[in-house]
C-alpha positions in Angstrom: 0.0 0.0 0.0 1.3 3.5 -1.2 2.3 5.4 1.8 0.3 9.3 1.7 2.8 11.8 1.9 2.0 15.1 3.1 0.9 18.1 0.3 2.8 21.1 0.1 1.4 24.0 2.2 1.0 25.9 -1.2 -0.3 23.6 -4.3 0.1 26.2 -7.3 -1.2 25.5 -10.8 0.8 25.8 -13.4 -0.8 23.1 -15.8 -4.2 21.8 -16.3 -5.1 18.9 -14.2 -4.2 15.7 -14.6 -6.8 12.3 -15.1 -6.4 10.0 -12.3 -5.1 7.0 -12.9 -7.1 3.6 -13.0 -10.2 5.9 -13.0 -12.4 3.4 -14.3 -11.0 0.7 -11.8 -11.7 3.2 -9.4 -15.2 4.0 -10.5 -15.9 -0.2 -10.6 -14.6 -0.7 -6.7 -16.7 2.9 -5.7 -19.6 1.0 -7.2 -19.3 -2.2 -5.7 -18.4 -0.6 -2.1 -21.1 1.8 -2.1 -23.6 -0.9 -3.1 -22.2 -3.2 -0.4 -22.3 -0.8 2.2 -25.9 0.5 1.3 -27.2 -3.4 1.8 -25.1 -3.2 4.8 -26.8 0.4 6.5 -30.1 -0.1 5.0 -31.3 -0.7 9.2 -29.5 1.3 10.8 -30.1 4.2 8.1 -34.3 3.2 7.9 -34.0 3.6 12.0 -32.2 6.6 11.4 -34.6 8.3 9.1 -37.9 7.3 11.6 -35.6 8.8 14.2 -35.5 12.3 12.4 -38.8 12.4 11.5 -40.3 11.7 15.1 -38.6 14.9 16.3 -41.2 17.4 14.7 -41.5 15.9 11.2 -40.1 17.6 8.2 -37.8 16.1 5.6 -35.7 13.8 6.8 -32.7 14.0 4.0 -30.9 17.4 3.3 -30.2 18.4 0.2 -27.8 21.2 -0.3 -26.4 22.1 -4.1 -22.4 21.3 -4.4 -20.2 21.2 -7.6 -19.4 18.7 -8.9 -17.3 16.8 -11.5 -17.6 20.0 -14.9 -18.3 22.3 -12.5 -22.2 20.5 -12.5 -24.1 21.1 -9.4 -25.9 18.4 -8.0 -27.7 17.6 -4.4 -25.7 15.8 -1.6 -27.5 14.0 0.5 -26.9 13.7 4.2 -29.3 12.8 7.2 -31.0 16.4 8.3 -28.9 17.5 11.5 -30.3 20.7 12.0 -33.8 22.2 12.8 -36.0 23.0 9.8 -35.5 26.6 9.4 -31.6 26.4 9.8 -31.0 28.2 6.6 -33.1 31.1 7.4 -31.4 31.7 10.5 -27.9 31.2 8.7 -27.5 35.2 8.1 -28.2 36.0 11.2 -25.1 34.0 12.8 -22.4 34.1 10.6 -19.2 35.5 12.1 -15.2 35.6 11.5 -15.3 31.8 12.5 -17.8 30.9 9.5 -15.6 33.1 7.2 -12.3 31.2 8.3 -13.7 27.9 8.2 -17.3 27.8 6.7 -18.2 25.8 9.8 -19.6 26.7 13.2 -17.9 25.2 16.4 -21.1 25.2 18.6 -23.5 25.7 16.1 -26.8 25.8 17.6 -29.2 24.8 14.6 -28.1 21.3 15.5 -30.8 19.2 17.3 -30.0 16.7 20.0 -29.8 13.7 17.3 -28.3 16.2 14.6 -25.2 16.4 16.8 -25.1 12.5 17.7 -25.1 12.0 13.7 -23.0 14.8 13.0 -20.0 13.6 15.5 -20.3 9.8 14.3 -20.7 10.9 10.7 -23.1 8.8 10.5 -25.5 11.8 8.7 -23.2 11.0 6.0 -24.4 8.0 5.2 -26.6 8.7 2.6 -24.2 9.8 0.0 -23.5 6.7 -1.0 -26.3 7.3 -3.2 -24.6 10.1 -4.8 -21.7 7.8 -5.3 -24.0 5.3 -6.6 -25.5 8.0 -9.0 -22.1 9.0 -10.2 -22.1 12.5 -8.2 -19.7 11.4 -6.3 -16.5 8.9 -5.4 -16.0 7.1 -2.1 -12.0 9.3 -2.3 -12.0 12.4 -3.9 -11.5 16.1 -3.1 -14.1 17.9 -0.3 -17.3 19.1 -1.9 -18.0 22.2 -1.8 -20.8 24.6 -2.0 -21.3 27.7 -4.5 -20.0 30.1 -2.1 -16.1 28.3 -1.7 -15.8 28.3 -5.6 -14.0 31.8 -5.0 -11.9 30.7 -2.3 -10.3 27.8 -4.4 -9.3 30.4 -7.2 -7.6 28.8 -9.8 -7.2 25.8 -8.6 -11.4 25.2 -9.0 -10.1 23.8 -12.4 -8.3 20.6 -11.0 -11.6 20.5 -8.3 -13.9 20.2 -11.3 -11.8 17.5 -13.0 -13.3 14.9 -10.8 -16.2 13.5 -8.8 -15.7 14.7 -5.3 -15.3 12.4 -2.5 -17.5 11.0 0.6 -14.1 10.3 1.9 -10.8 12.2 1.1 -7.5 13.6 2.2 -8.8 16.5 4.3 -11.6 14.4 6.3 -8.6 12.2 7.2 -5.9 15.1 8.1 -8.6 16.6 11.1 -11.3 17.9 9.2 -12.4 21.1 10.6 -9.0 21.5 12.5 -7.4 21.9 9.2 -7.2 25.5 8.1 -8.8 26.4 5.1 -6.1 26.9 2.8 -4.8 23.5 3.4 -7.6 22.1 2.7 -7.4 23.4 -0.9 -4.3 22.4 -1.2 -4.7 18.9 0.2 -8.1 18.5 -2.6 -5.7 20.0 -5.2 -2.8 17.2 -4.1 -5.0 14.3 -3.8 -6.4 15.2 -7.8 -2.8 14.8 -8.5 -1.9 11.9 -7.1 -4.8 9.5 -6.5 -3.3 5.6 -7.5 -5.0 2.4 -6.2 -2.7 2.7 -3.1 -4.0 6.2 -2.2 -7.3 5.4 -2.7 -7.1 2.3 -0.3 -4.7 4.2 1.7 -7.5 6.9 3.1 -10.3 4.4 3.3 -8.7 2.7 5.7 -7.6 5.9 7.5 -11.4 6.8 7.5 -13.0 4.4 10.1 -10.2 5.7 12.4 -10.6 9.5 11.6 -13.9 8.9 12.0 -13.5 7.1 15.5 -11.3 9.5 17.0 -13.5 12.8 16.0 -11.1 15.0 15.4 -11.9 18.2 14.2 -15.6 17.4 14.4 -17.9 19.9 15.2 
């Protein structure tokens, strides 16, 4: 297994990006994984949604726009987290920690469950879908929402060249602990270098990432 060196601090773009290689291997194994672990979560994730919808009804999936591979937006799917007019009350809270990070430390939208979900990751869960519909790939860069495109500057181009990931190089590095600027450059590395050995490298660096909650919030 490849080891996964660390990214430069500053990934600059001097070229277009480049194509993964063993995409289409890649894009078999995201397949078959996804599907496998769909037949395996379809309990807990039924349990999950019944869960959600007992506090107070409303929908229990979010759907929030990201770009994705060609710059095409489509909806990723996660278990809703927060309380049904979370969006509306977005303006009224953002601060010089949303504009560092895009995240809130203590944000407190979050229900009771949301924050169980959010810490285990488990309200990721349902984009698997999205990898199954070819929105996105179990490894692959963050994805990102409308309002990042202008942070990444011009390294959106080697973001756009793939599917992003459910899993990545940033969600294993400390997530929200990372600043923002390496995260960029981490996406823009890990478009560069994904192999067969990377890409089995940081799924089994997820479960652990994912265990110890580090930079969760």
């Amino acid at each position: 297994m490849e080891a996964i060196s660390a990214p430069p601090a500053d990934c600059g773009i001097g070229a277009p990006a480049v194509q993964w290689r063993g995409a289409a291997v890649i894009r078999r194994l995201d397949i078959v994984l996804a599907g496998g672990g769909l037949l395996v979560f379809a309990p807990l994730m039924v349990l999950i949604a019944l869960a959600i919808w007992t506090q107070g009804g409303g929908p229990v999936l979010f759907r929030q726009p990201r770009i994705g591979q060609g710059g095409r937006l489509f909806d990723c799917l996660k278990f809703r987290t927060m309380a049904t007019d979370a969006e509306a009350r977005l303006s009224g809270l953002i601060d010089a920690e949303w504009r560092a990070s895009r995240k809130f430390r203590h944000d407190v939208r979050v229900t009771r469950l949301g924050g169980f979900l959010r810490r285990s990751s488990i309200d990721e869960l349902p984009q698997l879908l999205n990898v199954l519909g070819g929105q996105m790939a179990l490894v692959g860069p963050r994805p990102i929402v409308m309002d990042e495109a202008a942070l990444y500057g011009r390294r959106l181009a080697d973001y756009c060249a793939v599917r992003p990931g459910l899993t990545g190089l940033w969600q294993v590095s400390g997530r929200n602990d990372v600043p923002y600027r390496r995260r960029v450059a981490m996406d823009v590395w890990l478009v560069r270098n994904l192999t067969l050995g990377v890409y089995f490298a940081i799924l089994a660096r997820t479960l652990p990432a994912v265990l110890s909650r580090r930079g969760v919030c």
